[in-house]
N, CA, C and O of each residue as an XYZ file, in Angstrom:
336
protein
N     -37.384    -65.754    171.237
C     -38.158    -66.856    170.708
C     -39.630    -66.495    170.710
O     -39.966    -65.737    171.619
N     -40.878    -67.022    169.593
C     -41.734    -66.405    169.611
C     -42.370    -67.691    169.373
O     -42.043    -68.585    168.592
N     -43.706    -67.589    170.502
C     -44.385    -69.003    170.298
C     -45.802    -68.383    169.326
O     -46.422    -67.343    169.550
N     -46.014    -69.232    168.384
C     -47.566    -68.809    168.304
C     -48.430    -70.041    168.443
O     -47.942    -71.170    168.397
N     -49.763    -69.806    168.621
C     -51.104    -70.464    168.511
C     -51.619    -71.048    167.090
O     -51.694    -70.595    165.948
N     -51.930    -72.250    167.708
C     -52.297    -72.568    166.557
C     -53.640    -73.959    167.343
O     -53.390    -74.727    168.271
N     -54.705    -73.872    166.721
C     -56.039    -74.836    166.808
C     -55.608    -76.053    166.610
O     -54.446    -76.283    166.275
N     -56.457    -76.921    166.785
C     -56.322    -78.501    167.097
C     -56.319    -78.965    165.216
O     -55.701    -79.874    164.662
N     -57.230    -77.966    164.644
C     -57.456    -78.186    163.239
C     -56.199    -77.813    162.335
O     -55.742    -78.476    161.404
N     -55.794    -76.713    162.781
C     -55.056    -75.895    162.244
C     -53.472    -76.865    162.048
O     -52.851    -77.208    161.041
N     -53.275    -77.036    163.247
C     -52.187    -78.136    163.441
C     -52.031    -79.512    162.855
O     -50.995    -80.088    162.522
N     -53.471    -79.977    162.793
C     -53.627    -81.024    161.866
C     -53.287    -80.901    159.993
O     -52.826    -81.880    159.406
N     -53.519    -79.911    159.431
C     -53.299    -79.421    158.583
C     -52.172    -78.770    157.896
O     -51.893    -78.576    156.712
N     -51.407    -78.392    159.445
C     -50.190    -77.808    158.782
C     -49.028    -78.705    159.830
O     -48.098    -78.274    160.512
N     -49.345    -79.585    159.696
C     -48.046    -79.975    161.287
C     -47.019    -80.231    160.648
O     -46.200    -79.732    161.421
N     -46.387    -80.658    159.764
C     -45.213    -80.131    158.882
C     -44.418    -78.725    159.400
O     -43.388    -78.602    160.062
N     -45.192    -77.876    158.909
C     -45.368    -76.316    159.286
C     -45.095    -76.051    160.857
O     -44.466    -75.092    161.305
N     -45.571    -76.878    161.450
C     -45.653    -76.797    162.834
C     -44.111    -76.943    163.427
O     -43.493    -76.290    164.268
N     -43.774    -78.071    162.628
C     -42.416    -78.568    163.547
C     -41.244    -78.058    163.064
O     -40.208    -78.142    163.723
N     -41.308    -77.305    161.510
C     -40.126    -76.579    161.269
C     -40.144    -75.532    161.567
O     -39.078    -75.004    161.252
N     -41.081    -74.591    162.232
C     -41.197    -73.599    163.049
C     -40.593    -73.445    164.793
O     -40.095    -72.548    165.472
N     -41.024    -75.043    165.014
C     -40.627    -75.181    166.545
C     -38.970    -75.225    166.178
O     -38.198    -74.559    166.867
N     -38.676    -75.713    165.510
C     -37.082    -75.908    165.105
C     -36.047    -74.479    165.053
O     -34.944    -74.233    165.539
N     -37.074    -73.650    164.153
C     -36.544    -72.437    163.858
C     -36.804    -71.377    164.474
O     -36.031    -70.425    164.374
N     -37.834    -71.308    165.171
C     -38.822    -70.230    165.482
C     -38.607    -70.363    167.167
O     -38.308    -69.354    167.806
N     -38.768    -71.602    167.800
C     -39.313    -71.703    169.144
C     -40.355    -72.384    169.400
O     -40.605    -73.189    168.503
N     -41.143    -72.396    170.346
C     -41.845    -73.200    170.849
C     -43.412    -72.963    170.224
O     -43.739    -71.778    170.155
N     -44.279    -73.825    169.825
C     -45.746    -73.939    168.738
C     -46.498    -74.091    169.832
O     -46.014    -74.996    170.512
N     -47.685    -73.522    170.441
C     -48.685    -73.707    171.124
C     -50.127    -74.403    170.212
O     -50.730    -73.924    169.253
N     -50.373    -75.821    171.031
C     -52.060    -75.865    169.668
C     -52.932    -75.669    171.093
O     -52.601    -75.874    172.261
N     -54.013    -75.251    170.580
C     -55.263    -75.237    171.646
C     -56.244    -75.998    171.395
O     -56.294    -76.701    170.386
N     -57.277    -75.942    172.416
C     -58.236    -76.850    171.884
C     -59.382    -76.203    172.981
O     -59.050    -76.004    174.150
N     -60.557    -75.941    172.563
C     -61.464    -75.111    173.027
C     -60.557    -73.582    173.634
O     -60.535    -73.366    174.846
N     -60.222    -73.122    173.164
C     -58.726    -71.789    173.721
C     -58.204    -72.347    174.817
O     -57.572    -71.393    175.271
N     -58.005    -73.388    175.679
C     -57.143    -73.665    176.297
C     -55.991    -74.448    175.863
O     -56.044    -75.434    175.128
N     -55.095    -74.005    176.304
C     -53.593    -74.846    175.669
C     -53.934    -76.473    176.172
O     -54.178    -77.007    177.254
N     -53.844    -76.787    175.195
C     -53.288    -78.731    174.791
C     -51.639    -79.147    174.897
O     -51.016    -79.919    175.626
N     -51.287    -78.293    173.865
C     -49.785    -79.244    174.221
C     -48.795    -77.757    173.560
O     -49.254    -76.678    173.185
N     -47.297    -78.217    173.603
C     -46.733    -77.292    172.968
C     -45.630    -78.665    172.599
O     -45.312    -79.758    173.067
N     -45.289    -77.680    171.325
C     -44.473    -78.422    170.231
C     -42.933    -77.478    170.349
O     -42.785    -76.313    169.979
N     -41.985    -78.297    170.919
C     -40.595    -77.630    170.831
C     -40.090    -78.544    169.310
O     -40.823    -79.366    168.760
N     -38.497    -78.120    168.758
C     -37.883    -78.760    168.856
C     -36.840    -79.914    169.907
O     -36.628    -79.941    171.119
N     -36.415    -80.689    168.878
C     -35.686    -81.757    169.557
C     -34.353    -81.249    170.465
O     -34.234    -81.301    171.689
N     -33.698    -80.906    169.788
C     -32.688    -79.649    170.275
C     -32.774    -79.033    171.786
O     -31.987    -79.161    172.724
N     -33.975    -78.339    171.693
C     -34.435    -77.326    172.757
C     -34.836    -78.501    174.166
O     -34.319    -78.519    175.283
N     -35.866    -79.353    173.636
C     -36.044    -80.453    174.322
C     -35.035    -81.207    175.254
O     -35.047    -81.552    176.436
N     -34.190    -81.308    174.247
C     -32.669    -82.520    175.094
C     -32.009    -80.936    176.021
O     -31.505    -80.985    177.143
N     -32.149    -79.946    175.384
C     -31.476    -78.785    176.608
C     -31.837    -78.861    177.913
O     -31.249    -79.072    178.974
N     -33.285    -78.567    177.468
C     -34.077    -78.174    178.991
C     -34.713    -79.775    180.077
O     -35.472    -79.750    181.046
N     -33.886    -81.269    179.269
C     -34.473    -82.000    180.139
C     -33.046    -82.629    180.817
O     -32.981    -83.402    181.773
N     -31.845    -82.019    179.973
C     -30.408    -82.523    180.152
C     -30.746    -82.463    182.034
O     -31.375    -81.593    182.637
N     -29.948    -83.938    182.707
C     -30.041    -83.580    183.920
C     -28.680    -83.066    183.936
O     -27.783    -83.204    183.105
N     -28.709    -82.283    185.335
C     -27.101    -81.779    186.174
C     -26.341    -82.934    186.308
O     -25.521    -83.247    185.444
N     -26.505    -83.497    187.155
C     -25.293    -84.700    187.960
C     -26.584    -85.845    188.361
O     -27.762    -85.727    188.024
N     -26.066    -86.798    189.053
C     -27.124    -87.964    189.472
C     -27.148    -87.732    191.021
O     -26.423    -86.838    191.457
N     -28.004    -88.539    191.986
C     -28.381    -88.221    193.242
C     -27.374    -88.169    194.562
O     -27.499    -87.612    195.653
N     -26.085    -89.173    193.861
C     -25.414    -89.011    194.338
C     -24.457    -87.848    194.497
O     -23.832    -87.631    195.535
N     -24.387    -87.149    193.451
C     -22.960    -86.029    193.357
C     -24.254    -84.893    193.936
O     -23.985    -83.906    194.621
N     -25.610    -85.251    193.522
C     -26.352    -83.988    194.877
C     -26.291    -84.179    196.102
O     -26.181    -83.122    196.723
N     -26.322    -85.343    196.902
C     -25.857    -85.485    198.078
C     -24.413    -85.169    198.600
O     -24.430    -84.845    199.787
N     -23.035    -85.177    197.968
C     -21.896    -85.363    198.012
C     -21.562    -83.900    198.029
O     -20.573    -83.470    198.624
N     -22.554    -83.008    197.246
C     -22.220    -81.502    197.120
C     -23.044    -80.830    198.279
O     -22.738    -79.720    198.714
N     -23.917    -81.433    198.670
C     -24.893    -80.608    200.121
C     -24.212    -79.871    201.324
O     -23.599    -80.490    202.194
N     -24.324    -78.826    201.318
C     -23.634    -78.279    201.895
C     -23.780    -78.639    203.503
O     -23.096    -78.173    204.415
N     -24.824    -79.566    203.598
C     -24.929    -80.236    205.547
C     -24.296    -81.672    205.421
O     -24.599    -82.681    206.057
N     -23.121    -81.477    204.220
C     -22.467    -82.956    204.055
C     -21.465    -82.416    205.133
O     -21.139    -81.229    205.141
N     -20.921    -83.447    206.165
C     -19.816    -82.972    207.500
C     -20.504    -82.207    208.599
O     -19.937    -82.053    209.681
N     -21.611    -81.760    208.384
C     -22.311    -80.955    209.746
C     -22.540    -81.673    210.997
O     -22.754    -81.158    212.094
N     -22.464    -83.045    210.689
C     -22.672    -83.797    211.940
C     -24.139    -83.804    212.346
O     -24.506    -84.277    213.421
N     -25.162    -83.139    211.244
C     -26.436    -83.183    211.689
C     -27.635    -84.331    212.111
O     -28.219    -84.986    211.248
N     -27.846    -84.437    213.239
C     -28.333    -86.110    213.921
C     -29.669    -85.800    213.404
O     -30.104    -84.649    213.445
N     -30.288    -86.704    212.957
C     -31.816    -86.824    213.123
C     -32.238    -88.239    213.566
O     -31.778    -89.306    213.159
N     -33.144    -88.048    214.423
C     -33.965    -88.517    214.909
C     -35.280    -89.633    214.405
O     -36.185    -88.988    213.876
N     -35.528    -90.935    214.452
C     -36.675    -91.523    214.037
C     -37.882    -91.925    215.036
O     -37.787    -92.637    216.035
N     -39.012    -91.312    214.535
C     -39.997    -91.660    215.776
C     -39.853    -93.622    215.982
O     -39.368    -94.580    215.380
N     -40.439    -93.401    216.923
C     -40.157    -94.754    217.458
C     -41.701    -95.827    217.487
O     -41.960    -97.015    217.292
N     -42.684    -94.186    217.964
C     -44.709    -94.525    218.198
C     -44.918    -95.038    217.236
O     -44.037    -95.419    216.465
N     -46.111    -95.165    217.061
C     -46.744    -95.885    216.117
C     -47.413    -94.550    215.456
O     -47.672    -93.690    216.298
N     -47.696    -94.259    214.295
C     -48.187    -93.322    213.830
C     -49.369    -92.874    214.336
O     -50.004    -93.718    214.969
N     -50.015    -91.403    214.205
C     -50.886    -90.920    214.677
C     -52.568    -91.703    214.119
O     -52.609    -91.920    212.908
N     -53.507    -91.991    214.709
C     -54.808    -92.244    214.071
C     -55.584    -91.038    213.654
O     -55.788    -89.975    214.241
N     -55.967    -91.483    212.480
C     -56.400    -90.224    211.869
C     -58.157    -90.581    211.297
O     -58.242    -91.720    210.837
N     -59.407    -89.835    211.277
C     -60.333    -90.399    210.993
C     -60.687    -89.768    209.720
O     -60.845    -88.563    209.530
N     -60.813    -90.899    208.711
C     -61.258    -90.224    207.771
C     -62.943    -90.088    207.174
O     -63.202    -89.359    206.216
């Protein structure tokens, strides 16, 4: 996959261009003073890389210190004073 650069102007002008590239091409970088602003994926690529695994539960249920019998402990004090 090959990202290229493209200006705040540049993008304005061609963003058409922009997004059938992210589609086909990979991921569109725009900048703005040469530091990166944003990047333009497709939709596709997007729903891949935000798909979750399982929910919090089937991560707890798979933990491997699920059955360890591991005790923890809750302080009981009052929290430390701290000066800020």
């Amino acid at each position: 996959m090959s990202s290229e650069n493209w200006t705040v102007a540049e993008a304005k002008a061609k963003f058409s261009e922009i997004i059938e590239r992210a589609m086909t091409e990979g991921p569109q970088t725009i900048t703005r003073k040469g530091l990166t602003a944003a990047v333009v994926v497709g939709a596709e690529e997007w729903q891949r890389k935000t798909k979750r695994a399982g929910n919090l539960a089937e991560f707890f249920a798979a933990s491997p210190l699920r059955g360890s019998k591991l005790k923890t402990q809750r302080r009981k004090a009052r929290p430390r004073k701290i000066n800020l």
